[in-house]
C-alpha positions as CSV (number, residue, x, y, z in Angstrom):
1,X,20.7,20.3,-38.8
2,X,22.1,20.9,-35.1
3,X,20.9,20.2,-32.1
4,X,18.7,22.6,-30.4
5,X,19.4,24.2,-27.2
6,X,16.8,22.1,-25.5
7,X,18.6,19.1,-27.2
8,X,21.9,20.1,-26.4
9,X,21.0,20.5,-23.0
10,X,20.1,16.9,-22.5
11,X,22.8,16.0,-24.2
12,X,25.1,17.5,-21.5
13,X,23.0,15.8,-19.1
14,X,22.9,12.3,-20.4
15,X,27.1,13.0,-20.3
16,X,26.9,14.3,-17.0
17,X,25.3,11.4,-16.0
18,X,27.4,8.6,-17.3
19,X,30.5,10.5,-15.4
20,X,28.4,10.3,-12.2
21,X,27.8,6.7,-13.0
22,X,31.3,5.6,-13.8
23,X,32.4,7.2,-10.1
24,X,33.3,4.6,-7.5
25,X,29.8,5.3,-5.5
26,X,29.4,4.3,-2.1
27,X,26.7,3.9,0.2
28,X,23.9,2.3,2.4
29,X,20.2,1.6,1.2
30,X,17.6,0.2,3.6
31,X,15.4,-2.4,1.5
32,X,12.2,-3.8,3.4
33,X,9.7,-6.3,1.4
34,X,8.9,-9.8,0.0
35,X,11.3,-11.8,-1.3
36,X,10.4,-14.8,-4.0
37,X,12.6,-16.8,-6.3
38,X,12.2,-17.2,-9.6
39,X,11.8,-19.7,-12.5
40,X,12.4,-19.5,-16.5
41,X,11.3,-22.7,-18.5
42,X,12.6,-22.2,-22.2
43,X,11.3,-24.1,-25.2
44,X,9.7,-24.9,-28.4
45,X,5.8,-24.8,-28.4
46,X,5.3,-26.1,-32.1
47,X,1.9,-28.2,-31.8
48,X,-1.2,-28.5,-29.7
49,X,-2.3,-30.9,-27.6
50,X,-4.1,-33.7,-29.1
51,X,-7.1,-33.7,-26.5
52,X,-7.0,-30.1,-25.2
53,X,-6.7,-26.5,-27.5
54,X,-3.6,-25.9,-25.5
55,X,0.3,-25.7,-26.9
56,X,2.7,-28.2,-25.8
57,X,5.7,-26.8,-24.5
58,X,9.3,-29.0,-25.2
59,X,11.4,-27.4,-23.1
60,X,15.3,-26.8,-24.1
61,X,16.3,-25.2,-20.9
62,X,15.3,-23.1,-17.2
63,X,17.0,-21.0,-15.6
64,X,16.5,-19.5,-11.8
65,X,16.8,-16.0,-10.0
66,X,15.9,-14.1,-6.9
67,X,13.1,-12.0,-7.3
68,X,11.0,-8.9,-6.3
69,X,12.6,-7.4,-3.5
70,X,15.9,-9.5,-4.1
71,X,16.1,-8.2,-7.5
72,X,16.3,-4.6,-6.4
73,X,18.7,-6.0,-4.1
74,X,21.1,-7.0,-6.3
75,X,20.8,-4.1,-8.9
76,X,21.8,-2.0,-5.9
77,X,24.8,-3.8,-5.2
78,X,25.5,-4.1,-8.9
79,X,25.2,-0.3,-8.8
80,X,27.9,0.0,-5.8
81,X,25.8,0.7,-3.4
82,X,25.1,-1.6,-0.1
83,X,21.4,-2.7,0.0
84,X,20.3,-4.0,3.4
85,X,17.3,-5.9,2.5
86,X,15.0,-7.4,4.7
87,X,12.6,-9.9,4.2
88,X,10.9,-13.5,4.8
89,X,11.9,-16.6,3.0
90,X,10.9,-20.0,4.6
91,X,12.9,-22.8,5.3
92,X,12.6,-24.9,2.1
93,X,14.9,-25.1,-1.2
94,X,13.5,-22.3,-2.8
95,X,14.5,-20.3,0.3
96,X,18.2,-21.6,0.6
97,X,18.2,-20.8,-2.8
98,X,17.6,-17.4,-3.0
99,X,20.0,-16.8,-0.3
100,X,22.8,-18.6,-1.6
101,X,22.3,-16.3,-5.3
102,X,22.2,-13.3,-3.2
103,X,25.0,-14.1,-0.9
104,X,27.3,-15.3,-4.5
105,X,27.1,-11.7,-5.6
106,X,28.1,-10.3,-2.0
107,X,24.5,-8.9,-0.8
108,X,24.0,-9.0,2.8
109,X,21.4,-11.2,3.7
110,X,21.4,-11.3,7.8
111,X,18.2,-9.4,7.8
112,X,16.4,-12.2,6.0
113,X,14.3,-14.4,8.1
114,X,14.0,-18.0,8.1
115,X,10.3,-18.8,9.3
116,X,10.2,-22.8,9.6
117,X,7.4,-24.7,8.0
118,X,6.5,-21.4,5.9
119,X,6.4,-21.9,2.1
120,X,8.9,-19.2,0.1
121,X,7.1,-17.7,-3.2
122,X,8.3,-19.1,-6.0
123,X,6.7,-17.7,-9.7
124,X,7.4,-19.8,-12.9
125,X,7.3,-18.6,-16.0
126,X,6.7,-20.6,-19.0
127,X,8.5,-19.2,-22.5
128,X,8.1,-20.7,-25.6
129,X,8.3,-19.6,-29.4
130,X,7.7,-21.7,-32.4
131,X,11.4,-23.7,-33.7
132,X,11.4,-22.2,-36.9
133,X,11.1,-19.0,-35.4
134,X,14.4,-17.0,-34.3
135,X,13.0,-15.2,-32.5
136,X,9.3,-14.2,-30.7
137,X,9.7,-15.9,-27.3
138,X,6.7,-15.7,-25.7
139,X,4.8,-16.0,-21.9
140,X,3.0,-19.2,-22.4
141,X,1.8,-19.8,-18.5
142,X,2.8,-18.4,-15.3
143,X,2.8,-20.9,-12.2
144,X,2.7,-19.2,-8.7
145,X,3.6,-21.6,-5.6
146,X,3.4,-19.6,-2.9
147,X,1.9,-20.3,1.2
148,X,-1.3,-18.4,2.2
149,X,-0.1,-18.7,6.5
150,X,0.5,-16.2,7.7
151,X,4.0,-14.4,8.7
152,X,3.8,-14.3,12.6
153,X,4.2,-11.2,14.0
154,X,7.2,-11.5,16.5
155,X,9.3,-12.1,13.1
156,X,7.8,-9.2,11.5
157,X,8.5,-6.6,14.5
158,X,11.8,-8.1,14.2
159,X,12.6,-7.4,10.5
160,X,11.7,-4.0,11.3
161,X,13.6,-3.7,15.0
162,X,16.9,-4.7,12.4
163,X,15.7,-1.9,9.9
164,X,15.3,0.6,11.9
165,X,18.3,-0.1,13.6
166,X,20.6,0.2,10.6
167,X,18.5,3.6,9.3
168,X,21.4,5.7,10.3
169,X,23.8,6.8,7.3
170,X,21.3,5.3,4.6
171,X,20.8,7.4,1.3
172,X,17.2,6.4,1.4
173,X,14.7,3.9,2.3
174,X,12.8,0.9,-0.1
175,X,9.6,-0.2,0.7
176,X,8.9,-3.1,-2.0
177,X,5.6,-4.8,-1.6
178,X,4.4,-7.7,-3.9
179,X,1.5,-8.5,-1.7
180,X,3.0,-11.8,0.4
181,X,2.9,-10.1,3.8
182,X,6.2,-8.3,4.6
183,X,4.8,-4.5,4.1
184,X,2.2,-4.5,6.9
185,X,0.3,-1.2,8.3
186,X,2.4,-0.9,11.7
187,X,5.6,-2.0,10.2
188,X,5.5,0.9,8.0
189,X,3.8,3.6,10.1
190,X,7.2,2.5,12.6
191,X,10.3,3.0,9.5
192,X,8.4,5.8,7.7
193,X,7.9,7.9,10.8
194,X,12.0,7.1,11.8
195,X,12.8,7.8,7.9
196,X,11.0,11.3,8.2
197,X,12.8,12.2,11.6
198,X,15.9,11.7,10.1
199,X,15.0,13.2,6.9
200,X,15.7,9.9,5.1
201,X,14.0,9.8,1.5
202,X,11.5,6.9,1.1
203,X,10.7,5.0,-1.9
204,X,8.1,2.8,-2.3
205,X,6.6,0.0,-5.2
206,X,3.2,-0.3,-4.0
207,X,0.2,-2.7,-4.2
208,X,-2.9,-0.4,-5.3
209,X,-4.6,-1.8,-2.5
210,X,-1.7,-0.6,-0.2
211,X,-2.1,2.8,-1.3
212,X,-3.1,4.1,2.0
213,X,0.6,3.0,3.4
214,X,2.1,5.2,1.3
215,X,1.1,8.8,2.9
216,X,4.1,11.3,2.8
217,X,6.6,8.9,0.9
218,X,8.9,10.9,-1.4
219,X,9.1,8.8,-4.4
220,X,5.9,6.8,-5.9
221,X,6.5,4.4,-8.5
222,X,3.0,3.0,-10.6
223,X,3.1,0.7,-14.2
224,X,1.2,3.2,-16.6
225,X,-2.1,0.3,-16.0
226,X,-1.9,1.5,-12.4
227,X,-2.0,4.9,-12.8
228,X,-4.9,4.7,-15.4
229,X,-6.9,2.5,-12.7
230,X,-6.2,5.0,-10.2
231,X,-7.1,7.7,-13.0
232,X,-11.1,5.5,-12.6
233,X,-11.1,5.2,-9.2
234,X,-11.0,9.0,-8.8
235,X,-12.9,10.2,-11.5
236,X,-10.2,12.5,-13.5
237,X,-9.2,11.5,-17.2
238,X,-6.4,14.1,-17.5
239,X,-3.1,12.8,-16.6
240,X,-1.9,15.7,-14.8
241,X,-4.7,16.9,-12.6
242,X,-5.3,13.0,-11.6
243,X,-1.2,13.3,-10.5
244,X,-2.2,16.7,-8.1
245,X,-4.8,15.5,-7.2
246,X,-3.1,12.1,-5.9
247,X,-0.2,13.6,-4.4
248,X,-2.2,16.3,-2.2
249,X,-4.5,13.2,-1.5
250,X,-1.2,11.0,-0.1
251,X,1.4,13.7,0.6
252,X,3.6,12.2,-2.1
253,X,6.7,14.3,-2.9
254,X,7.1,12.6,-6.7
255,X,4.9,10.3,-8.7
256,X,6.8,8.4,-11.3
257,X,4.3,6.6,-14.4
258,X,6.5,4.0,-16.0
259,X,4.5,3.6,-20.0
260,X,6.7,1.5,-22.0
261,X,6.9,2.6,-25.1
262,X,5.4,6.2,-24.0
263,X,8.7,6.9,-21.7
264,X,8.8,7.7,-17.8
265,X,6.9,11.0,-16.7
266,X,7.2,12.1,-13.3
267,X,4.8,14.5,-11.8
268,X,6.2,16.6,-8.5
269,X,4.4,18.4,-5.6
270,X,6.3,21.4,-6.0
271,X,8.0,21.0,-9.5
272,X,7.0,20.9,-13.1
273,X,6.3,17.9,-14.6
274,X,9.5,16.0,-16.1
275,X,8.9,14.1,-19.4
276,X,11.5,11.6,-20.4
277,X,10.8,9.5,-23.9
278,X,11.4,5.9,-24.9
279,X,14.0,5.9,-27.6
280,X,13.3,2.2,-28.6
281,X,12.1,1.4,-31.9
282,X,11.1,-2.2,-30.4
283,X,9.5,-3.5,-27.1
284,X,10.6,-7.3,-26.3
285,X,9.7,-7.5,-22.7
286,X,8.7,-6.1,-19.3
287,X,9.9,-8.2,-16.6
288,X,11.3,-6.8,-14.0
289,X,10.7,-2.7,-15.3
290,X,9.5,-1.7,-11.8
291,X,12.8,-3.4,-10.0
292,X,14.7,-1.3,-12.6
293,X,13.5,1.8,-11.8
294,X,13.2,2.0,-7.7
295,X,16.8,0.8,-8.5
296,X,17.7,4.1,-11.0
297,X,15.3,6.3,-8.9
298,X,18.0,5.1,-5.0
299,X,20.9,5.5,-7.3
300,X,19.6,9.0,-8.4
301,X,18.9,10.2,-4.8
302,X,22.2,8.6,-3.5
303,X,24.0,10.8,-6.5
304,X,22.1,14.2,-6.0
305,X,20.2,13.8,-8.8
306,X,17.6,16.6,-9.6
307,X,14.0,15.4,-10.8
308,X,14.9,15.8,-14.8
309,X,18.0,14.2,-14.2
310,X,16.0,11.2,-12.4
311,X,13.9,10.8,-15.3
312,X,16.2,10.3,-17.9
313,X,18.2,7.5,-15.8
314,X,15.0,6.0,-15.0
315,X,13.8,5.6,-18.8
316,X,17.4,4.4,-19.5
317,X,17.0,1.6,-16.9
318,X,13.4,0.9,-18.0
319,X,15.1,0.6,-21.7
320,X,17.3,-1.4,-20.3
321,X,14.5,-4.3,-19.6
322,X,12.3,-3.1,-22.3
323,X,14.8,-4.1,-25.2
324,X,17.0,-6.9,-23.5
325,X,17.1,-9.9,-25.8
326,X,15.0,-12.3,-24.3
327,X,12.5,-12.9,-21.8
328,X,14.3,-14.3,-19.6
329,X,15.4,-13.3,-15.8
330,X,17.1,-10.0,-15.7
331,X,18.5,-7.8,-13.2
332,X,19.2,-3.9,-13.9
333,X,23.7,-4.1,-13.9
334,X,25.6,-0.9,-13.8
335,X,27.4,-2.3,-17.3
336,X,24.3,-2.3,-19.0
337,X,23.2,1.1,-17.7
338,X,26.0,2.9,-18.7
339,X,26.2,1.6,-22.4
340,X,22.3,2.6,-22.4
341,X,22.2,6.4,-20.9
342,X,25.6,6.4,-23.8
343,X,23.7,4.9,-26.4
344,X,20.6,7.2,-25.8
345,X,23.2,10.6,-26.0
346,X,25.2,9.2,-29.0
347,X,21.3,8.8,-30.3
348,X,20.5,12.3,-29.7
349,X,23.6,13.5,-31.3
350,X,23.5,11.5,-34.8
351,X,19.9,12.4,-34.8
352,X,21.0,15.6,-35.7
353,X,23.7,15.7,-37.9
């Protein structure tokens, strides 16, 4: 049995997509928000501790990596693109770190901060399966270390001073916020207002209690938990009239639902909804899916991409995290994306013979 015309059709997207990829792409992205390192401890958790019920973790080996809006950072640049990010780390080992990765794999880290005496976020994540088991690693604890002062304000009007500075010939604007500070209300009232007089696309990762820094942003990206706790908040159950009635709410352009194993849907203001499906027969891991996909969603603006087109690169970069091998850190590569958005197509096209 052959492929339908609806099949074939995605086919000869996926394809047109991998070509688009495999181009030598160019160009400048302008990345605001926090910035955090972090941890992997990897071991064996075979017993339980004699005087608590809690496992006891013998650890084999740890690993570190930037994080958050370092993450996207480096997928960018992975991707060929130049992602000028801008953040706060503080003067301590964990913040010398995290520039010293980024800087390794040629990001440009001037628009970083340095605050002295301020405490950089670091998240640790403890991963464990039993010996005899090859695999099943699992999240045994995560272990936040992270300041509660506050970022002063003269360096925050500076971080934005430098991005709005550099807004001219960007593909589109980042705004990455994990809740430490760096994605304040005047901050981004100043870059999305520049962004819209230049007609600069904005993407932005929010904190559902950020929400109401988000009005007129093109591109919305929410976990499908999110989007089902917004779904509450406003009183609809129906997935679609809860997206129209959101976007008229905020003046969004896009909403994208990221649902695991249920695909990426993206719901538009003036476009039918898009639909892309996971094609994995197996989930192993989630860590760093929303990273991925502001990554997939810059690279699809930078490359033209229309909204149909933008959903099937962003399910391939979400498939990309959601089957990797272990969870462990992992950053969104061009390498990997290619083989997936290939291996998706190829897929399709066996399916049907």
């Amino acid at each position: 049995m052959g492929m339908t015309d609806t099949e074939h059709e995605q086919h000869d997207k996926l394809n047109s997509i991998i070509h688009k990829l495999n181009e030598k792409n160019s160009g400048n992205i302008v990345l605001i928000g926090d910035i955090m390192l972090d941890c992997y401890i990897h071991g064996y958790a075979n017993n339980l501790n004699s005087r608590a019920p809690v496992p006891v973790l013998r650890e084999t080996h740890r690993e570190e990596d930037v994080g958050a809006a370092a993450h996207v950072a480096r997928g960018l640049q992975s991707m060929g693109y130049r992602g000028r990010i801008f953040g706060i780390v503080g003067d301590d080992k964990a913040g010398s770190r995290v520039i010293e990765y980024l800087e390794d794999e040629n990001v440009e880290t001037s628009g970083i901060a340095v605050i002295e005496g301020r405490t950089t976020t670091v998240k640790t994540r403890m991963l464990a399966s039993r010996e005899s088991l090859i695999q099943g690693e699992q999240l045994l604890l995560r272990w936040d270390v992270e300041g509660d002062e506050a970022i002063p304000e003269s360096a925050l009007e500076a971080i934005y001073d430098q991005a709005i500075d550099n807004l001219s010939d960007v593909n589109c604007v980042i705004l990455s916020d994990y809740g430490q500070g760096v994605i304040y209300d005047q901050g981004v009232e100043r870059i999305t207002k520049h962004a819209k007089d230049n007609d600069i696309p904005i993407i932005a990762d929010p904190k559902l209690t950020g929400l109401h820094r988000t009005h007129e942003v093109d591109w919305i990206i929410f976990q499908s938990r999110g989007f089902d706790l917004m779904k509450r908040r406003i009183g609809e159950s129906d997935d679609r009239l809860a997206a129209e009635s959101l976007i008229k709410s905020y003046g969004w352009k896009h909403l994208v639902v990221l649902a695991g194993e249920n695909g990426v849907t993206i719901f538009s203001k003036d476009q039918e909804t898009v639909h892309a499906p996971c094609t994995l027969s197996q989930l192993r891991q989630i860590i760093g899916l929303i990273d991925a996909a502001v990554v997939a969603i810059a690279v699809s603006i930078s490359s033209g991409f229309d909204v149909s087109d933008t959903a099937l690169l962003t399910n391939a970069a979400c498939e990309c995290i959601l089957g990797a091998e272990a969870t462990d850190s992992f950053s969104l590569s061009k390498e990997d994306l290619v083989h997936r958005v290939g291996e998706i197509a190829w897929n399709l096209q066996v399916s049907k013979r």
